[in-house]
TORTORDO-564609 format. One record per residue: residue number from 0; x, y, z of N, C-alpha, C in turn. Coordinates in pm, 1 decimal, padded with zeros to 6 digits. Example, Ala and Ser with C-alpha at 12.3 -4.5 7.8 and 13.67 -1.06 7.14 Angstrom:
- seq  n_east  n_north  n_up  ca_east  ca_north  ca_up  c_east  c_north  c_up
- 0  01319.0  -00569.0  00780.0  01230.0  -00450.0  00780.0  01320.0  -00330.0  00780.0
- 1  01285.0  -00225.0  00708.0  01367.0  -00106.0  00714.0  01290.0  00003.0  00787.0
***
This chain:
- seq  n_east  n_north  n_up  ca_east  ca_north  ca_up  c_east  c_north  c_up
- 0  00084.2  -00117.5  00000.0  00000.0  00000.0  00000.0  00089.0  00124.1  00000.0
- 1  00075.5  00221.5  -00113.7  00140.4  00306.0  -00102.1  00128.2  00442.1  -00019.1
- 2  00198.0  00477.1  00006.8  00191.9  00658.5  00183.1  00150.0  00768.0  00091.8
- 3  00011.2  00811.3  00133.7  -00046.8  00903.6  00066.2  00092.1  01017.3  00108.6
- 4  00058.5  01138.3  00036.4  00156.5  01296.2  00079.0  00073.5  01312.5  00180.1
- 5  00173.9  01414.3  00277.2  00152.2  01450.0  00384.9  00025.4  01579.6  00321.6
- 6  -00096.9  01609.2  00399.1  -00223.3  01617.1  00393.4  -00133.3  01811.0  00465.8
- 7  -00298.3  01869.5  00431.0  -00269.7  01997.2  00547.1  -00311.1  01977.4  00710.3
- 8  -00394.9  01915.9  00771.7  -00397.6  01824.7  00863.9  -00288.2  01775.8  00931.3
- 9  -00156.8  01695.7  00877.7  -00060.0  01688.6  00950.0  00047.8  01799.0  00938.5
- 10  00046.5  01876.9  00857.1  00115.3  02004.8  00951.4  00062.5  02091.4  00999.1
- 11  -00076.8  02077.4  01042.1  -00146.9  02155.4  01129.0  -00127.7  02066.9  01297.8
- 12  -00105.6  01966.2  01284.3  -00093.7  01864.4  01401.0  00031.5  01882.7  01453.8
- 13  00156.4  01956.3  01365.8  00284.0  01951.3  01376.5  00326.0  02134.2  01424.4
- 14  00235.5  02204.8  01438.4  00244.2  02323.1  01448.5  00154.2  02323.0  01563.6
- 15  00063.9  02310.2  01587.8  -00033.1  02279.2  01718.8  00073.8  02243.7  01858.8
- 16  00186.4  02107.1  01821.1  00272.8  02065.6  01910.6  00360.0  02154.1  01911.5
- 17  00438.3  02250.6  01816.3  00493.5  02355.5  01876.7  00437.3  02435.7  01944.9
- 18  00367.8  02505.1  01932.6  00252.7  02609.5  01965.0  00283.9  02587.3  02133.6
- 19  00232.9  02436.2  02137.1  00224.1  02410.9  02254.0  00323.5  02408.9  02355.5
- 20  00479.5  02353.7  02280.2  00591.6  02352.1  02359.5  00616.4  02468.0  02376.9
- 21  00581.1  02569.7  02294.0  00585.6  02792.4  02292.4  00545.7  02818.3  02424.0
- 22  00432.1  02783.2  02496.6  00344.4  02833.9  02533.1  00418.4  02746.0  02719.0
- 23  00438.0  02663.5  02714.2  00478.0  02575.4  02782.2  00610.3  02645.7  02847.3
- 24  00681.7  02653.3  02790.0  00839.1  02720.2  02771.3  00812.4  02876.1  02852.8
- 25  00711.1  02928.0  02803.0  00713.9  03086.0  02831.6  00670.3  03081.2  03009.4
- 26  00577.8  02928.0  03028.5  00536.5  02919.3  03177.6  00661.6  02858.9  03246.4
- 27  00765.2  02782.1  03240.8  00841.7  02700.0  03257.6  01031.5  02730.6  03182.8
- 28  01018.0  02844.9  03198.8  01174.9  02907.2  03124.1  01305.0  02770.3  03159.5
- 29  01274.1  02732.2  03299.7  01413.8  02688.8  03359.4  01386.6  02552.9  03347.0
- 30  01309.2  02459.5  03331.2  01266.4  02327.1  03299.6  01337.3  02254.9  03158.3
- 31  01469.1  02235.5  03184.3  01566.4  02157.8  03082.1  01505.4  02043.9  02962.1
- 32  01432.2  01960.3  03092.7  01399.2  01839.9  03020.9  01290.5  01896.1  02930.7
- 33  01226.2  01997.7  02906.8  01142.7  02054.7  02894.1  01205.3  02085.8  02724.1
- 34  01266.9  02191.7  02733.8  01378.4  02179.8  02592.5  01404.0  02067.5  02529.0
- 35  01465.8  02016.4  02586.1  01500.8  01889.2  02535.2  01397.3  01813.2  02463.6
- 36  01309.7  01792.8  02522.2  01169.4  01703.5  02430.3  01137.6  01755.5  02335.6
- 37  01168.8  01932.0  02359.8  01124.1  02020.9  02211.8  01192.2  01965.9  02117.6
- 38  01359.7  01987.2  02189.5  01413.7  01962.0  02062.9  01400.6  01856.7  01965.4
- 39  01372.3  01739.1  02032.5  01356.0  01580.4  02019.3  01250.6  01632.5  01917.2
- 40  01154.6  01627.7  01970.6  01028.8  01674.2  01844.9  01061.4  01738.2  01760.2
- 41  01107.6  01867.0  01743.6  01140.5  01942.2  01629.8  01217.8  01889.7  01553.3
- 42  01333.1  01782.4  01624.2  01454.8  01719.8  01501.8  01331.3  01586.6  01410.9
- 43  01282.7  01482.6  01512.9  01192.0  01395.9  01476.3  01071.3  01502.4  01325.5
- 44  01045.9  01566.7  01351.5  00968.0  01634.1  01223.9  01029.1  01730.4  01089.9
- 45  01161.0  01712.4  01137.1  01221.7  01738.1  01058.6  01244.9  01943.4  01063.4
- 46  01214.8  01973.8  01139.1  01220.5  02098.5  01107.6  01351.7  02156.5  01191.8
- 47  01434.4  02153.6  01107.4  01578.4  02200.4  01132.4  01581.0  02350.5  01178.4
- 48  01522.3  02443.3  01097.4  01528.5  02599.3  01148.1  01503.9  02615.3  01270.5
- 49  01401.4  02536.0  01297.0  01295.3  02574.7  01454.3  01417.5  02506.5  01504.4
- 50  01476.7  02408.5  01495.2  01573.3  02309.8  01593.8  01698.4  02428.3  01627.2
- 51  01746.0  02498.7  01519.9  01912.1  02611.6  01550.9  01823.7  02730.1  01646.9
- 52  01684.1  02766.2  01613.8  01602.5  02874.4  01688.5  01577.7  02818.6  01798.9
- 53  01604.9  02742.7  01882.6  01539.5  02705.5  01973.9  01668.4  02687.2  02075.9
- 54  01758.3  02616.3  02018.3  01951.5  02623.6  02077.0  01962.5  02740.3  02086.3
- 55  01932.3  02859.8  02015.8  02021.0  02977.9  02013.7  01985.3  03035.9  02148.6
- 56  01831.8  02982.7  02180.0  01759.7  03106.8  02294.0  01865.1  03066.5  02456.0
***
């Protein structure tokens, strides 16, 4: 069975989970492990920019 293309739906699902780690982060500045899962997620979806924006802070 062949993998349909990624739909607008899953990068609305993939922006929702940032959103959320944003929002999370701004309550929770000093919470490491907290980063870290971002980053995990952001590398896992592939989004490299958000991954160097997120190290730099």
């Amino acid at each position: 069975m062949a993998k349909a293309p990624p739909s607008i739906s899953d990068y609305a699902l993939v922006r929702r989970q940032f959103q959320i780690f944003e929002r999370a982060l701004k309550k929770f500045k000093g919470d490491v492990g907290l980063w870290l899962q971002y980053i995990q997620v952001a590398k896992k979806e592939g989004a490299r920019a958000l991954v160097g924006r997120i190290t730099a802070r």
